[in-house]
Structure formats: C-alpha cells, structure tokens
VOPATI-383680 format. One record per residue (C-alpha): residue number from 1; residue in one letter; x, y, z. Coordinates in nm, 4 decimals, always signed. Last residue first. Example, Ala and Ser with C-alpha at 12.3 -4.5 7.8 and 13.67 -1.06 7.14 Angstrom:
residues 2
num:2&residu:S&x:+1.3670&y:-0.1060&z:+0.7140 $
num:1&residu:A&x:+1.2300&y:-0.4500&z:+0.7800 $
//
This chain:
residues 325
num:325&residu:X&x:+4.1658&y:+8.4919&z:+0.8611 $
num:324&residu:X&x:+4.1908&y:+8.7069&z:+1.1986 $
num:323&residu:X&x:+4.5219&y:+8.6320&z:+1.3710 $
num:322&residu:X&x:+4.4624&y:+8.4184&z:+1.7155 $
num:321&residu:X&x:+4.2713&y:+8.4814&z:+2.0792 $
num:320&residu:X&x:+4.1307&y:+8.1958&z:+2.2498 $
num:319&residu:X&x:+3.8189&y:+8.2963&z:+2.4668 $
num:318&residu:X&x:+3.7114&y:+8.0908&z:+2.6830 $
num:317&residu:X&x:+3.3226&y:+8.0652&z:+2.8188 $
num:316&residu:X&x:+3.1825&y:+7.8487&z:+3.1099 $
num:315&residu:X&x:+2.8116&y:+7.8067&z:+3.1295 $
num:314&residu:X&x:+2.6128&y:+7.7317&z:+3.4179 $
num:313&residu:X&x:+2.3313&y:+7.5857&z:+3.3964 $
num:312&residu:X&x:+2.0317&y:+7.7385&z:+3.6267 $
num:311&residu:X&x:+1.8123&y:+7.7654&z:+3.3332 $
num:310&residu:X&x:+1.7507&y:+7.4139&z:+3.2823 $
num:309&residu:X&x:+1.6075&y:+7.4318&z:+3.6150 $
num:308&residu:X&x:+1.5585&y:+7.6167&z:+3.9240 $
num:307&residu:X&x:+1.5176&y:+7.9206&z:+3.7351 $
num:306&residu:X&x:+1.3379&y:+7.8208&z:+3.3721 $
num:305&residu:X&x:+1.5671&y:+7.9994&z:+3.0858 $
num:304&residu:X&x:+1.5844&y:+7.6737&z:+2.8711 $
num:303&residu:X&x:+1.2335&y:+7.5734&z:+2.9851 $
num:302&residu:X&x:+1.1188&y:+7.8929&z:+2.9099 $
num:301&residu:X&x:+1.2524&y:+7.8902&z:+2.5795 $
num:300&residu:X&x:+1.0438&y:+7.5992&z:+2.5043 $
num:299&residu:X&x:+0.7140&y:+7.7585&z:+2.5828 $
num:298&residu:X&x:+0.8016&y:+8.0570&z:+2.4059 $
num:297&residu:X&x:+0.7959&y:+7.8663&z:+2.0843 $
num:296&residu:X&x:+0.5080&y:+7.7033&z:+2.1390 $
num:295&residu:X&x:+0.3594&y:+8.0679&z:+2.2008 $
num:294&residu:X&x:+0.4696&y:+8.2026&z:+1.8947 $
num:293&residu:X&x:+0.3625&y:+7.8661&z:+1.6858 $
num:292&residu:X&x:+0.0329&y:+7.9094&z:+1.7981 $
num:291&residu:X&x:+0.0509&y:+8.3095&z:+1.7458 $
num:290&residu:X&x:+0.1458&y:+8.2599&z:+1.3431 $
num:289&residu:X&x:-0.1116&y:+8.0350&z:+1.3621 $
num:288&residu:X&x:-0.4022&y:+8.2938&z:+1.4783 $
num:287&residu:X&x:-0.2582&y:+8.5454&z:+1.2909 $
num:286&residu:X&x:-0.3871&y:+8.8928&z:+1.3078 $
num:285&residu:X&x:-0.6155&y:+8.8492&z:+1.6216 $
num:284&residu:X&x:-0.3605&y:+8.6058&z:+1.8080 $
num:283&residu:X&x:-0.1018&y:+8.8354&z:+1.7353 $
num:282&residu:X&x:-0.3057&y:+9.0984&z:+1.8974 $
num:281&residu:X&x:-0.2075&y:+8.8966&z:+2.2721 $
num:280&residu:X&x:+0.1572&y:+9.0057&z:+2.1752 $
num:279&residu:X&x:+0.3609&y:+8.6678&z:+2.1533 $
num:278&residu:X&x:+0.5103&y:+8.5299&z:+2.5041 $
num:277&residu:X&x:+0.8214&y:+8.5931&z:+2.6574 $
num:276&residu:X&x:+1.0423&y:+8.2960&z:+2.6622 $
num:275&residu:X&x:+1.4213&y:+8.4778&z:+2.6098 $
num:274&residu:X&x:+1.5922&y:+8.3356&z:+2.3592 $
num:273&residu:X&x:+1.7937&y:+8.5507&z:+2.1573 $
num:272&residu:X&x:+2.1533&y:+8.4575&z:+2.2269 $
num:271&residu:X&x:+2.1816&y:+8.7063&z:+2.4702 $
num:270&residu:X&x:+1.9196&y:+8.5166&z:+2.6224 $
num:269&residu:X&x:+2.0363&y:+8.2314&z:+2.6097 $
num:268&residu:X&x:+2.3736&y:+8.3116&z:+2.8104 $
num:267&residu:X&x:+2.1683&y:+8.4779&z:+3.0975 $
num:266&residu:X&x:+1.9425&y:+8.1849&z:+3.1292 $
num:265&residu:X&x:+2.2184&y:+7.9525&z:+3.1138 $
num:264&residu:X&x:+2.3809&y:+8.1237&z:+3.3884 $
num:263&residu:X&x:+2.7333&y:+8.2979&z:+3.3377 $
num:262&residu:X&x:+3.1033&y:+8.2193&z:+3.3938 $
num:261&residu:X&x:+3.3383&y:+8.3876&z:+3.2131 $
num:260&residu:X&x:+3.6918&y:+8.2818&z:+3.1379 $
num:259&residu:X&x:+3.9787&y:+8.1989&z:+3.3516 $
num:258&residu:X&x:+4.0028&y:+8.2140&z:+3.7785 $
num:257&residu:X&x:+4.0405&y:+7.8766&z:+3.7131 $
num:256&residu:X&x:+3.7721&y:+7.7980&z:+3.5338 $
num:255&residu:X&x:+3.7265&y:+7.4256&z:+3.5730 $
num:254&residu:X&x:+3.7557&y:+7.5365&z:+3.9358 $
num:253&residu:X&x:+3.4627&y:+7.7626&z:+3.9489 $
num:252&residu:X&x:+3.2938&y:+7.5108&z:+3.7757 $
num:251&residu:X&x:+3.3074&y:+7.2684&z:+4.0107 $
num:250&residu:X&x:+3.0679&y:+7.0058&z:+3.8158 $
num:249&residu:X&x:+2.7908&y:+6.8488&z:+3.9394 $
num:248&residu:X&x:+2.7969&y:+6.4591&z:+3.9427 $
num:247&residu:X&x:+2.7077&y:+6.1716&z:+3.7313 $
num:246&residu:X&x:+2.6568&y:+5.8091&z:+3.7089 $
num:245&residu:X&x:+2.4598&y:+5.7016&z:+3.3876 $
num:244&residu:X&x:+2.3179&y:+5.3933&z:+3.4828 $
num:243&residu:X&x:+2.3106&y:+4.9773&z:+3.4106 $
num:242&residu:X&x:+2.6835&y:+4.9571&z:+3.4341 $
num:241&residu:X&x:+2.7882&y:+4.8245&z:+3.7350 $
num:240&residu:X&x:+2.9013&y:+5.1696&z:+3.8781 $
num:239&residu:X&x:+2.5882&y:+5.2405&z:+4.1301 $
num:238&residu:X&x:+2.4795&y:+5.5956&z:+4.2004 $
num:237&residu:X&x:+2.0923&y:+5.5345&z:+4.3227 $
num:236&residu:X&x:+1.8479&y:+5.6683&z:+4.0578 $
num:235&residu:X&x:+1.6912&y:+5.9376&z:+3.8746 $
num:234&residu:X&x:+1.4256&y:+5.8912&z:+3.6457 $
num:233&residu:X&x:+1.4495&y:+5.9272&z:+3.2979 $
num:232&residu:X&x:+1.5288&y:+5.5722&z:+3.1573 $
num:231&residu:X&x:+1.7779&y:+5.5516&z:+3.4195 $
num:230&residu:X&x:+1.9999&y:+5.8141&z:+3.5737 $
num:229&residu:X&x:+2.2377&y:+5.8287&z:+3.8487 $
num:228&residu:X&x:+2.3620&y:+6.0173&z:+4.1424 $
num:227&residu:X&x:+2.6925&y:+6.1987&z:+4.2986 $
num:226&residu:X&x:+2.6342&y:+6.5425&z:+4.4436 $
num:225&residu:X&x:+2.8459&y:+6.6664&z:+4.7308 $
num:224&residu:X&x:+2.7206&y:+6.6287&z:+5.0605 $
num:223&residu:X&x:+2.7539&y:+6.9574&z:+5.1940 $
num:222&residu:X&x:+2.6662&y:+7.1198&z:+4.8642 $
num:221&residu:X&x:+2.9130&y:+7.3724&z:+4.7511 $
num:220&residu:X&x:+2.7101&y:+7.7128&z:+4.6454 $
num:219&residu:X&x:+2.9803&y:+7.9700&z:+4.7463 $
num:218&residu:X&x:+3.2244&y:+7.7722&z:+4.6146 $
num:217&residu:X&x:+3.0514&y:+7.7527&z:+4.2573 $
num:216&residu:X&x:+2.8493&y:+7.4831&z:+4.1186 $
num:215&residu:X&x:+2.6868&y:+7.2745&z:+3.8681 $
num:214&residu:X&x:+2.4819&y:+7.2015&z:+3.6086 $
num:213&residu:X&x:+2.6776&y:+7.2135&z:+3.2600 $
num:212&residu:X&x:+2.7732&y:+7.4208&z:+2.9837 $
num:211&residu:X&x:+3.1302&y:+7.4734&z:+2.8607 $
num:210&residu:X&x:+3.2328&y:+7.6615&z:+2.5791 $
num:209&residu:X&x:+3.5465&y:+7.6909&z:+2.4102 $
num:208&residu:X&x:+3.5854&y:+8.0597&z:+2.1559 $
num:207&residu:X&x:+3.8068&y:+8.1046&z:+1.8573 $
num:206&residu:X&x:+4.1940&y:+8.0753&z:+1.7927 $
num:205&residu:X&x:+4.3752&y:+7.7788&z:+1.7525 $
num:204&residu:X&x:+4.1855&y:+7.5280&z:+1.9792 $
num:203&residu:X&x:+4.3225&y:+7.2189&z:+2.1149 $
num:202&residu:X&x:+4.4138&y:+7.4092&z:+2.4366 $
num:201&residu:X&x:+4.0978&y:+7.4044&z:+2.5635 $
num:200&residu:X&x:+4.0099&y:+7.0984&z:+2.5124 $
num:199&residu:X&x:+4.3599&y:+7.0395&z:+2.7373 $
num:198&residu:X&x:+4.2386&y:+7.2880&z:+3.0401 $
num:197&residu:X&x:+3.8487&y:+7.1284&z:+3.0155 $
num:196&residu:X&x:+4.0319&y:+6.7643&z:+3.0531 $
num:195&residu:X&x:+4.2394&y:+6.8892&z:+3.3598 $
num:194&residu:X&x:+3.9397&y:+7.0796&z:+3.5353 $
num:193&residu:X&x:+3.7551&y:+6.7757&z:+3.4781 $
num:192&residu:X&x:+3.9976&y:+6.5689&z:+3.6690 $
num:191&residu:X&x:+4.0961&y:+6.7830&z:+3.9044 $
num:190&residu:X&x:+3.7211&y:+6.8049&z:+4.0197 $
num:189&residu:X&x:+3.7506&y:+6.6016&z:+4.3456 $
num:188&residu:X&x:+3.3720&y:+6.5367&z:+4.4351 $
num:187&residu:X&x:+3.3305&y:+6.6226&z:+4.7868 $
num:186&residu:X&x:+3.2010&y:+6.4942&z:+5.0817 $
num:185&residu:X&x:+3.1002&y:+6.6100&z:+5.4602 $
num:184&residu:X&x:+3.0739&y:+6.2854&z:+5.7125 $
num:183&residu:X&x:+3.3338&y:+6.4663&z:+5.9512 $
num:182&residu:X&x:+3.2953&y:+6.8616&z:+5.9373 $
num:181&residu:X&x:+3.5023&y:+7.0897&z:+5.7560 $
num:180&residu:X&x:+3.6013&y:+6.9255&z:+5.3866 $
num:179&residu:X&x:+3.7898&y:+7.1833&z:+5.1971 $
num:178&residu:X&x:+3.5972&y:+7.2058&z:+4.8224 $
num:177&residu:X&x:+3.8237&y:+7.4639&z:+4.5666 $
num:176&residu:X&x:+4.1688&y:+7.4852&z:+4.7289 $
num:175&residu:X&x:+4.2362&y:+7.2491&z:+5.0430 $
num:174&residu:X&x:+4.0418&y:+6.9617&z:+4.7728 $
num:173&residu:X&x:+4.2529&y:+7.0298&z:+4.5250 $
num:172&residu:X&x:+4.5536&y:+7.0370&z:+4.7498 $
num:171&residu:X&x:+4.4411&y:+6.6829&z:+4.8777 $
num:170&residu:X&x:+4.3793&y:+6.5430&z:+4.5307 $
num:169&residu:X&x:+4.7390&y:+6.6524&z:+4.4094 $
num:168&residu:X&x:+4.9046&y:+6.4709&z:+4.6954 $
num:167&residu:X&x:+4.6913&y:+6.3359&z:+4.9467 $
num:166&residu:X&x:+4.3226&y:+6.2211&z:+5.0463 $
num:165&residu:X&x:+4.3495&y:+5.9485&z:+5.3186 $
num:164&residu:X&x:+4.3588&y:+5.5389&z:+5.2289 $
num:163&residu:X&x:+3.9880&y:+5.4099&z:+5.2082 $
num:162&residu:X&x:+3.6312&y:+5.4821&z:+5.3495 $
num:161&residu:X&x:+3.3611&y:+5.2191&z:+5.2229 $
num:160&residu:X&x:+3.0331&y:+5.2618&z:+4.9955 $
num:159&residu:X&x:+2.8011&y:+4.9948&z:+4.8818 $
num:158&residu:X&x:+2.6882&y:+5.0865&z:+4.5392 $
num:157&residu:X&x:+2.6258&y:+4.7584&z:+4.3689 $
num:156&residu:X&x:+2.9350&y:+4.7703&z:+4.1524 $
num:155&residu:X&x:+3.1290&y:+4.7954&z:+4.4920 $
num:154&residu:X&x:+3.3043&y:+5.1178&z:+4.5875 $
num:153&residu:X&x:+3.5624&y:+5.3092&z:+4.7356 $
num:152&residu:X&x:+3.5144&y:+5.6679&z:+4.9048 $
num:151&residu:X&x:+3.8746&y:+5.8249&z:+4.9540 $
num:150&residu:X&x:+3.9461&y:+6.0204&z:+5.2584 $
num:149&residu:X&x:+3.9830&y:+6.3328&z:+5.3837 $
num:148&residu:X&x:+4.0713&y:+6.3365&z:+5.7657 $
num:147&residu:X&x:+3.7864&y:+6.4890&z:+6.0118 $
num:146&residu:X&x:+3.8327&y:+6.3118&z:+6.3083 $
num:145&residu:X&x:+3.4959&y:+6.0689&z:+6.2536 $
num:144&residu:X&x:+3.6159&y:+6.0625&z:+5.8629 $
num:143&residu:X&x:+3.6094&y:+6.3619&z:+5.6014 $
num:142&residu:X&x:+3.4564&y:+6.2112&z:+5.2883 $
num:141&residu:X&x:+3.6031&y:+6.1873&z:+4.9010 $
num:140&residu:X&x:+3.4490&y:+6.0858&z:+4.5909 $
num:139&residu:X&x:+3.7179&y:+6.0547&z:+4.2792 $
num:138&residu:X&x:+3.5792&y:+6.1548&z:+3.9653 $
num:137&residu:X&x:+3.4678&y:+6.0249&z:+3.6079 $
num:136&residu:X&x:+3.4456&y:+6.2708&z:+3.3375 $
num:135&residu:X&x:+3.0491&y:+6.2507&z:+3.3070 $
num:134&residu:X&x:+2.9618&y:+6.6209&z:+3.4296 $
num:133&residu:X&x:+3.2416&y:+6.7384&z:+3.2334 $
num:132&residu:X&x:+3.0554&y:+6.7163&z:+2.9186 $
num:131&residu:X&x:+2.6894&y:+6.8229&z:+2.9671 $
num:130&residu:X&x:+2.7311&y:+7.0215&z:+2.6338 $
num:129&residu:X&x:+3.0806&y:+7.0516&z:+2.5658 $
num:128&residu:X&x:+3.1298&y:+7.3677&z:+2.2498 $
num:127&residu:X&x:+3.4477&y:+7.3996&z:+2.0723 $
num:126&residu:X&x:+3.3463&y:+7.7200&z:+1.8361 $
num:125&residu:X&x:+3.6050&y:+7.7941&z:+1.5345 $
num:124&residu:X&x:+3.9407&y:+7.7668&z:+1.4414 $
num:123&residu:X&x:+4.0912&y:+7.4170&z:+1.4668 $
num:122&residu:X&x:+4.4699&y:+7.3509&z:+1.5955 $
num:121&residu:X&x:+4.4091&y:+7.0052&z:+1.7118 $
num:120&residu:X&x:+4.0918&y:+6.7774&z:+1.7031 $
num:119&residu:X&x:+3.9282&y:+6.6325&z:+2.0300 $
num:118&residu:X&x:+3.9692&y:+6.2546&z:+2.0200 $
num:117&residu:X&x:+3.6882&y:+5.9728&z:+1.9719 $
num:116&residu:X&x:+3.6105&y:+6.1232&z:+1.6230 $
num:115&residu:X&x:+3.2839&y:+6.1261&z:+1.3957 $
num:114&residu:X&x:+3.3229&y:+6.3738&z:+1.1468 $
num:113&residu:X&x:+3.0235&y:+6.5756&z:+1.0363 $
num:112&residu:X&x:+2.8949&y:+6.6686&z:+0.6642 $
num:111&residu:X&x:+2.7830&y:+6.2861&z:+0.6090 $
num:110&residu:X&x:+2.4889&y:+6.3950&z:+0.8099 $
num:109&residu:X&x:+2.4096&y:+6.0744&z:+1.0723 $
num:108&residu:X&x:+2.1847&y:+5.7651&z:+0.9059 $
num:107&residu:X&x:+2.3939&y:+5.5488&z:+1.1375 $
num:106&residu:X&x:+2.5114&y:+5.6516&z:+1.4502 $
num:105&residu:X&x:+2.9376&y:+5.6839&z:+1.5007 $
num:104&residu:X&x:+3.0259&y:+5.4649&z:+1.7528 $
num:103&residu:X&x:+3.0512&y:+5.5558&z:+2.0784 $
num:102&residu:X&x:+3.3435&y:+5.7395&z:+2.2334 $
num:101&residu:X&x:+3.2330&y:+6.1052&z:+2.1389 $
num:100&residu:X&x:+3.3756&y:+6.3978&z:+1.9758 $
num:99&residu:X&x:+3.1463&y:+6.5073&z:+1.7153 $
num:98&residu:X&x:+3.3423&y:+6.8048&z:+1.4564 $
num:97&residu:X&x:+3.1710&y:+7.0161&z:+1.2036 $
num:96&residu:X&x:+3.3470&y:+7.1920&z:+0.9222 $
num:95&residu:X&x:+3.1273&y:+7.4995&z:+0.8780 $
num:94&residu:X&x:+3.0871&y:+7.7299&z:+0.5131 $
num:93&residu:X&x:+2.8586&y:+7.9917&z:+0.6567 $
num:92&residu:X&x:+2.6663&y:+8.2103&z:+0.3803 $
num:91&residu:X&x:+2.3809&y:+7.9026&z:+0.4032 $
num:90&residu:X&x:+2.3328&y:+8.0633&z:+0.7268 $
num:89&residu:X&x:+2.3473&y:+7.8268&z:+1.0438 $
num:88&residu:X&x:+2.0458&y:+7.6567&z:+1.1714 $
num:87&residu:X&x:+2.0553&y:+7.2956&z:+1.0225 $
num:86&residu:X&x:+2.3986&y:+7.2752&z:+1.0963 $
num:85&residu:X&x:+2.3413&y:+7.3459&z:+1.4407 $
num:84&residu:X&x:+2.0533&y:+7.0951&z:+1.4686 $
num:83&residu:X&x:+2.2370&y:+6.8109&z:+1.3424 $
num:82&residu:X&x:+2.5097&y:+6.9062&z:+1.5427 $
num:81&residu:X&x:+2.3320&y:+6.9233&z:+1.8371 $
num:80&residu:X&x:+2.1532&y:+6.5750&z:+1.7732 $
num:79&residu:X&x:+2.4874&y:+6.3593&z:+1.6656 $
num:78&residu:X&x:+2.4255&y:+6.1000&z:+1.8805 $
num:77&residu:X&x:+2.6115&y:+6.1627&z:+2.2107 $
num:76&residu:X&x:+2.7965&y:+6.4894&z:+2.1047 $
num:75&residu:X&x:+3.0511&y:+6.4693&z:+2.4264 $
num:74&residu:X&x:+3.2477&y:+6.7483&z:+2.3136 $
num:73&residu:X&x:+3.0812&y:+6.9115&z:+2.0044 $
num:72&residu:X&x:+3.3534&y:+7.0916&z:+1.8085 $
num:71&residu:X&x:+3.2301&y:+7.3363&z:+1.5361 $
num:70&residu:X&x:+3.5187&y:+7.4982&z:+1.2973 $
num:69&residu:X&x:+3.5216&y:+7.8169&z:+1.0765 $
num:68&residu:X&x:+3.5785&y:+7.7778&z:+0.6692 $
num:67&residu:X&x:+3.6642&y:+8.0640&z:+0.5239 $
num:66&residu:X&x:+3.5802&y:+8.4201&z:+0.5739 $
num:65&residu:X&x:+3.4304&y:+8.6396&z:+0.8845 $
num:64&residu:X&x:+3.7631&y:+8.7503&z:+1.0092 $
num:63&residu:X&x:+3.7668&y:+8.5631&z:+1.3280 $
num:62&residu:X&x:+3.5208&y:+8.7537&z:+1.5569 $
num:61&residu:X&x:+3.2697&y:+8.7305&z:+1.2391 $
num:60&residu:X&x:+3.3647&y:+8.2743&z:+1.2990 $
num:59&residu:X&x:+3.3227&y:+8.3238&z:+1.6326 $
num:58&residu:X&x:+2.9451&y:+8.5688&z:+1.6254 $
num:57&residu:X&x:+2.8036&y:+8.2827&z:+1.3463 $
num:56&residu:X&x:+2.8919&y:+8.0354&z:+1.5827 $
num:55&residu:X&x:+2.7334&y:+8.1784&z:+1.8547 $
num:54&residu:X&x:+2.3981&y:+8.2327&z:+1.6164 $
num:53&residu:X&x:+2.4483&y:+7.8368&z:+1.5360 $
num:52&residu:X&x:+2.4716&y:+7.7542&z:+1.9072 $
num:51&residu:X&x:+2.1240&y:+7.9821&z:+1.9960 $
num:50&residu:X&x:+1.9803&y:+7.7721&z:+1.7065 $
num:49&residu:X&x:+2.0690&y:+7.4591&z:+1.8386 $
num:48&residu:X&x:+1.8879&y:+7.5353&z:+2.1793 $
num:47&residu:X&x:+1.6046&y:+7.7127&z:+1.9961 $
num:46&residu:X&x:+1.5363&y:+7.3097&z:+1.8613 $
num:45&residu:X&x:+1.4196&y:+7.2455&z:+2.1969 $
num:44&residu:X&x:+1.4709&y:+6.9877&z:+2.5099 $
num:43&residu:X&x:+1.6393&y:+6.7510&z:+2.3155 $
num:42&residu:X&x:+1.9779&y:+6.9784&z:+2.3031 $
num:41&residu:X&x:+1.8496&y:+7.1383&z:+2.6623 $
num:40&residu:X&x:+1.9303&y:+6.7747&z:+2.8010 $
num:39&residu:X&x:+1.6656&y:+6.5233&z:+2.8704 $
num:38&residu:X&x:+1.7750&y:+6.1596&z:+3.0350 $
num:37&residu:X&x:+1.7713&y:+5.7950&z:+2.9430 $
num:36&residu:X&x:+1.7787&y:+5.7070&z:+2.5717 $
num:35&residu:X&x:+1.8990&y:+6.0614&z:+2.4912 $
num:34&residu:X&x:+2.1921&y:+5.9642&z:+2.6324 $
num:33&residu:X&x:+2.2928&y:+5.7272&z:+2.3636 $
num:32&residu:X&x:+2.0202&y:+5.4495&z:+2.2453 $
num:31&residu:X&x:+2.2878&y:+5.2393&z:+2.1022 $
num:30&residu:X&x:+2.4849&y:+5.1620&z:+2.4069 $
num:29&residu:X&x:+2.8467&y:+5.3106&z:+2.4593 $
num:28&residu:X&x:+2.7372&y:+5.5353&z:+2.6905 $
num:27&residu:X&x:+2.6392&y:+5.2671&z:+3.0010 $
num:26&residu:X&x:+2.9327&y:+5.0399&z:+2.9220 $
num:25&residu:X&x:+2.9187&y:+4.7184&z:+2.7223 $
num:24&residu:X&x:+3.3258&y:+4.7233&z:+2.7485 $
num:23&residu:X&x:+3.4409&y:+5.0321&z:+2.9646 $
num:22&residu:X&x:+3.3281&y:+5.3594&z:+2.9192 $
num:21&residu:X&x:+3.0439&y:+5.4182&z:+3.1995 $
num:20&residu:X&x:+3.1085&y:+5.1294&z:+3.4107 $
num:19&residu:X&x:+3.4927&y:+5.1585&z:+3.3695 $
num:18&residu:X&x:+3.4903&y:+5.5143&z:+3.3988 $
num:17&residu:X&x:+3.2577&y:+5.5191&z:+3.6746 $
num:16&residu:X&x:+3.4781&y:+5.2595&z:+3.9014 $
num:15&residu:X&x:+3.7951&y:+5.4465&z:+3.8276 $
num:14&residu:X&x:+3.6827&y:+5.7166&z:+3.9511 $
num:13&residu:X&x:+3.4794&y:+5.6134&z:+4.2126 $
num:12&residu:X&x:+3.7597&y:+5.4228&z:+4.3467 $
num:11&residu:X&x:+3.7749&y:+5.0725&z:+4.3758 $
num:10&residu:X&x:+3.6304&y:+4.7658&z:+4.5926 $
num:9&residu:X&x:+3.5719&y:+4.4461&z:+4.3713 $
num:8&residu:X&x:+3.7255&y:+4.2070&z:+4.6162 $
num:7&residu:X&x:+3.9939&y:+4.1367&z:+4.3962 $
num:6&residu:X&x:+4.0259&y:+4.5584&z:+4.3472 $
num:5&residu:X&x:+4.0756&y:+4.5509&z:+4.7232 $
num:4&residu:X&x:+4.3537&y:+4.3074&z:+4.7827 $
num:3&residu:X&x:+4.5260&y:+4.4888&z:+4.4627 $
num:2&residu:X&x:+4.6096&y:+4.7959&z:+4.6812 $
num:1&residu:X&x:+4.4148&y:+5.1321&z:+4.6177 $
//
C-alpha cells in the first residue's frame, strides 16, 4: 500500500489488526485478557484442562515416560490453562510449563510457569495453541466487478475500500486453498497463520503441537469469509481502532498442509474422556451428591462436545518424532 494511503489512515487488514490488536494500548495487551470479553472452552470448564493434562500425560509416556516433559501454551492469555493443567496432572509428572503471550505476565500467576513473548526452542513435550491462529492478523481479500482479487483496506472505523490486486505469494495462496469465483466473494489469506503454525512447529524437539480453533476446511469455505469482533461478550462489527478483538476463522486445512490430523473437538474430547453423558438415574438413589456433581459435570462436557458449537472446533495435531528419553 503506498504512503498516500497510510496518511489517510487506509491499510491492510493485516496490518491494521496487528496494530490494533498488538500495538501500544492494544485490545490484548489490556489487563482483563480475553477472558474479559469472550468464552473459550479453557473458561468454559475445568474438564477442558483436564483433557490437556491426560494429553500430556500420553506425550511425555510416548517419550520415554521419565524426566521432565514440556507444556507450551501459545497464546495463554492469563495463565488459566496452565493453571488448570498443572493442577490436573499426576503428582508422578515432573512438567516445565511454558505461557507464550505478548502481555505482561499477571500477577498472583504460579511461580512454576514462565512467562515468555517467544515460543521456546528445542523443548520436549506438548505445544498446545488454544484459539491461537484465529488472532494472527490477516490480509482480507475480494474479487472486484470482473472478478480480480484484491486487497480490502481499512479505516480504524471499519469502512472498507478495494486496493492494488492480490499477487505474489498471496495470490498463489489464494489459487490454492480459497480461489475467489464470483465478484464480491472474500477470503481471509491464511499464509500468515499457516507460516506461524509451520515455525511453532518447528520449535519442538520431539513430542506432539496442537492446534485448536473454529474454523474451516475447503469444502466448508464461507462465501464471504469470516472477519468479526468481540466486545464484552457480544459480537460486534470488525473495526481495527482498538476497542475489539478482531478475528477470523482459520483455514485449517491449509495450516495443515496436507500434515497432521485434523479432527473435531468433540471427537478429540472424547478420546480424552469427556464425553457429556449423564450419571446412571440409580446414582441419584445411592448418592444423591455424588449424582449432583455427575450431572454438573456432564453439563460442561456437553458444551465442549455441543455440535454447532464448542464442539465444532477443529483441532490440528503434529506429531514430532525424536529419541525416547
């Protein structure tokens, strides 16, 4: 984009979300965190950090089963699946746990996890990125009137403009994973994300990434793409001046890259052990608080498993083989 426009305040989605997200005073560098304006499965339930511990438990037995095996939250907002995680695991399991974020480090968090802005190299372990790549910032494009790709640019107030045409790198993305058809059809270009998941990646060892988020597959692309924001719960007009989260679904397909294996949140959970079928109506009978806590219980794992919700995350899983401890 040529100066003339960034005077004007006219950028690139990218580079408008980062800034607005990232930048000084941006929307996830505020105290409150995330969890301050929207629900993930970490504050949904506590069975969420359990499921993570039991994973971890399965890497570091994959890896030799002694010694100290690594935990890696990408994105870790305030500490909370950590927290819960190390809560969960064994007291057999000697963890070194990792929170990669960009905000300060919280106050009152477990002295037990270090607070870094940078993924750490050459761990063993589980690098888990819980609603990660949803917030690396992305270009927006849209097929004009004769059906070019072109960049979106924006204001900090959301007003929308076409700019220069789609090319290089961003154009064979876009001929790969999301081709625009029909003029007025947009895309989120994923490179981005499919760049940062490909270098987290790479930061581990040996042991297993994981990447949950909502999102989609090629078969599943919406028309229109997906770009919104978040405030205090409710969802909102995207608008890169700061005062919301600005989001998108992720291509997970492409974050893939014909790598890994890509399952639904409900399926992944429930090989973990949660599943959200209720407690045996006798339970009730035998132990009337026993069965309270039963069905509370249940209650949250369906909301992790729920179709057409929680449950509909997808979750992208790398293995990264290495020599048993």
């Amino acid at each position: 984009m040529d100066e003339t426009c960034q005077q004007q305040g006219w950028r690139g989605w990218r580079e408008a979300t980062e800034r607005a997200l990232y930048g000084p005073g941006g929307f996830y560098l505020r105290p409150e965190g995330p969890a301050g304006h929207f629900r993930t499965s970490v504050h949904a339930s506590p069975l969420f950090a359990g499921a993570v511990a039991r994973l971890l438990g399965q890497v570091a037995q994959a890896l030799g089963g002694e010694g100290e095996v690594a935990l890696v939250d990408v994105g870790a907002g305030r500490g909370e699946l950590l927290t819960g995680v190390l809560a969960a695991v064994p007291g057999g399991l000697a963890v070194r746990a990792y929170a990669v974020e960009r905000a300060d480090r919280p106050a009152g968090l477990d002295p037990r996890i270090e607070w870094t802005d940078r993924i750490p190299e050459g761990v063993r372990g589980l690098l888990f990125a819980n609603e990660w790549l949803d917030n690396v910032p992305v270009d927006v494009a849209q097929a004009d009137e004769a059906g070019v790709a072109r960049y979106v640019e924006v204001r900090a107030d959301g007003a929308e403009r076409l700019g220069a045409e789609v090319t290089g790198p961003d154009a064979e993305w876009l001929r790969r994973w999301w081709p625009l058809r029909e003029p007025g059809e947009r895309a989120e270009i994923g490179r981005p994300r499919d760049e940062a998941w490909a270098a987290a990646v790479s930061c581990l060892a040996a042991g297993t990434a994981v990447a949950v988020d909502y999102g989609h597959v090629r078969d599943t692309r919406p028309p229109f793409g997906t770009l919104t924001g978040f405030r205090d719960g409710r969802e909102v007009a995207a608008a890169p001046d700061g005062s919301c989260d600005v989001t998108a679904h992720v291509a997970m397909d492409a974050v893939a890259g014909g790598a890994g294996e890509l399952v639904t949140q409900r399926e992944a959970l429930r090989e973990l052990g949660v599943s959200g079928e209720r407690p045996a109506l006798a339970l009730a009978s035998s132990d009337p608080a026993g069965y309270v806590r039963a069905l509370a219980s249940a209650g949250e794992a369906a909301e992790l498993t729920a179709r057409g919700g929680l449950g509909d995350f997808l979750w992208l899983r790398h293995e990264v083989p290495g020599e048993r401890a």
